[in-house]
N, C-alpha and C positions, 0 to 999 in steps of 0.2 A: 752215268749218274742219273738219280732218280729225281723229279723233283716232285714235292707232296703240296698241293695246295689247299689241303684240309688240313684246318691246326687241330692240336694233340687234345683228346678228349678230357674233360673235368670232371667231376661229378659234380653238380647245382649245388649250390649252398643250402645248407637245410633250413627251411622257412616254415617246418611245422605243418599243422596239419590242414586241411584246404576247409575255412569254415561257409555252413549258410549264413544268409542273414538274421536266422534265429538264432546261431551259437552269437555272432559279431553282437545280437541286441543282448544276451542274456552275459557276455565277457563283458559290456560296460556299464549293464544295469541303466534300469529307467528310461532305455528308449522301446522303440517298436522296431519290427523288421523294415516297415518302409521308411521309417526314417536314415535305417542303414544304408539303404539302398541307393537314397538321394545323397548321403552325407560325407559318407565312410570311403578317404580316398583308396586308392589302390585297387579297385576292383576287378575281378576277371570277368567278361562277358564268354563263357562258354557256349551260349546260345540265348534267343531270344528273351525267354526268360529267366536262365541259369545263370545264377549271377553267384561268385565266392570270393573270398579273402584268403592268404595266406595269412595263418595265427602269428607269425614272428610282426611278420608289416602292420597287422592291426597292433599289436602290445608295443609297437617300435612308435606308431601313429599317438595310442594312448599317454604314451609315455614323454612326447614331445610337446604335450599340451599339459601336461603339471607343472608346474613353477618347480625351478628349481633347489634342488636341495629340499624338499621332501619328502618322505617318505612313503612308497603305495599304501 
């Protein structure tokens, strides 16, 4: 008998596309890229200054901060 201590692979969930903080400013309109940067939870640090979002987490972020029941 075999025993496997690696569990069985997924595929990630699809979280859309990986944005800078120029797409993140220009998807909620009226801000700047630096204020993405300091503001916009969920961020990836790829490196020093590479900084991105997943499109699902920021629309999922945006979307938690409308009151509810209305409409985008």
């Amino acid at each position: 008998m075999t025993l496997s201590l690696v569990p069985p692979l997924h595929p990630p969930p699809d979280r859309g596309r990986l944005l800078d903080p120029e797409a993140v400013a220009a998807l909620i309109g009226g801000v700047s890229p630096a204020w993405v940067r300091r503001n916009v939870p969920g961020k990836l640090d790829l490196g020093h200054s590479t900084k991105r979002w997943w499109e699902a987490d920021v629309r999922a972020w945006l979307d938690s901060l409308r009151p509810s029941g209305t409409a985008p």
